[in-house]
C-alpha positions in Angstrom: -10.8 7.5 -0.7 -13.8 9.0 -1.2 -15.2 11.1 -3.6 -12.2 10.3 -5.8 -12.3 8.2 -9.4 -12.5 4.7 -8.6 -11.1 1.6 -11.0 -11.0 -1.1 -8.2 -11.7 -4.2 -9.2 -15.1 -5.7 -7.9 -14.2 -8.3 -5.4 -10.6 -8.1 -6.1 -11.0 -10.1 -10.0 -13.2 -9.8 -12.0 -15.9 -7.2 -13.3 -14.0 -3.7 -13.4 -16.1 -0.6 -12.4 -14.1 2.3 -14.6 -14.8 5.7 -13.9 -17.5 5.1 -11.1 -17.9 7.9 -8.5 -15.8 6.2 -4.8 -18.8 8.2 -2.6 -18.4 5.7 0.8 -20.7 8.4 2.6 -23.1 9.3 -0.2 -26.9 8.6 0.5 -26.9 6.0 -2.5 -23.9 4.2 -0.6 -25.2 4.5 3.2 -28.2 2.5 2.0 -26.4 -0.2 0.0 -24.4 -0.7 3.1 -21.4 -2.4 2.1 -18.9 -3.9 4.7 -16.2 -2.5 3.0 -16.5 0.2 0.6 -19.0 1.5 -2.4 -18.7 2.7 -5.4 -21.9 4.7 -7.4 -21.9 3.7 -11.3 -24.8 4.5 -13.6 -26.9 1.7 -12.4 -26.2 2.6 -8.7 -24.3 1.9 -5.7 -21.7 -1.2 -6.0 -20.1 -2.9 -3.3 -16.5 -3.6 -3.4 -14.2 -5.0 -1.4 -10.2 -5.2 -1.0 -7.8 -7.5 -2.4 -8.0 -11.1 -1.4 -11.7 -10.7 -0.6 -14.5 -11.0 -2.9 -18.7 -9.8 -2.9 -20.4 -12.1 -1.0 -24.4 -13.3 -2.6 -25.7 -10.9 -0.3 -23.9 -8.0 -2.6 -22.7 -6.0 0.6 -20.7 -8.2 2.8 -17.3 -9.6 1.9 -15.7 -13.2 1.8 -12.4 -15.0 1.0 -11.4 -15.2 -2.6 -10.2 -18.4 -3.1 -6.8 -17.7 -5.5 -5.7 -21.3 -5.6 -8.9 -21.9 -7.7 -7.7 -19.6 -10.3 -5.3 -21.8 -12.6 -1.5 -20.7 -12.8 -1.9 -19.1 -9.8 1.2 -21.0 -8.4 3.0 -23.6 -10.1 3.2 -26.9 -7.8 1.8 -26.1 -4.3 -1.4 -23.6 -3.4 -2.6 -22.5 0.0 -5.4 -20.2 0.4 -5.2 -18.2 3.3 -8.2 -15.9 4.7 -7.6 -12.7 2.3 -4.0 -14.0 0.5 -2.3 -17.0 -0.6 0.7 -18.9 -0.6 2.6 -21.0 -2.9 5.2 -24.3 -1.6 7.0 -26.6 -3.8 7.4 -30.4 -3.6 10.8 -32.0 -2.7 13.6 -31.8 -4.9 12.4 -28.1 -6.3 13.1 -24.6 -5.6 10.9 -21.8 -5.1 11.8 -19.1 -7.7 12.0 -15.0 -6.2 8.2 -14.6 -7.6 7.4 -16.8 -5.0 5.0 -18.2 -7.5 7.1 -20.7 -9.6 9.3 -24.0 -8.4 12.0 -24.9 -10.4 14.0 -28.7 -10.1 16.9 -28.1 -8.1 18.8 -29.3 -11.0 17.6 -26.6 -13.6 14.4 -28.3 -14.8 10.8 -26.6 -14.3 
């Protein structure tokens, strides 16, 4: 994608770059050297990377995102995967087609 408008999210939550300038093989983002992709804003090249994954301390390389940390994220079981998650239910409930939500398999949340 580049040279096309960007409005990724950084690090798949979080700060939103809006409008920034996607240049993956501008000078600006061959020296920030990102492991996935870059972004030019104002203040300079920006490293992103894609869903699941999030800007490392370094600011160029990417790591999990941990979306079982993130309340609500499922409703009973979380598993973090490397770049995804999945959600399980305890016995006696049903996981719901959003594959986020368990439900008693009498009716009862």
């Amino acid at each position: 994608m580049p040279c096309g408008y960007s409005t990724r999210t950084q690090g798949g939550l979080g700060d939103r770059e809006e409008g920034g300038k996607d240049e993956e093989f501008s000078p600006t983002c061959n020296q920030a050297n990102c492991q996935y992709r870059c972004v030019v804003t104002r203040t300079g090249a920006t490293c992103y990377c894609s869903d699941g994954f999030k800007v490392a301390q370094d600011g160029k390389s990417c790591e999990d995102f941990d979306e079982c940390s993130v309340y609500g994220t499922c409703s009973q079981i979380c598993t973090n995967n490397n770049g995804s998650y999945t959600c399980g239910c305890v016995e006696g409930y049903l996981m719901q087609p959003d594959n986020k939500i368990c439900k008693a398999k009498n009716g009862k949340r």
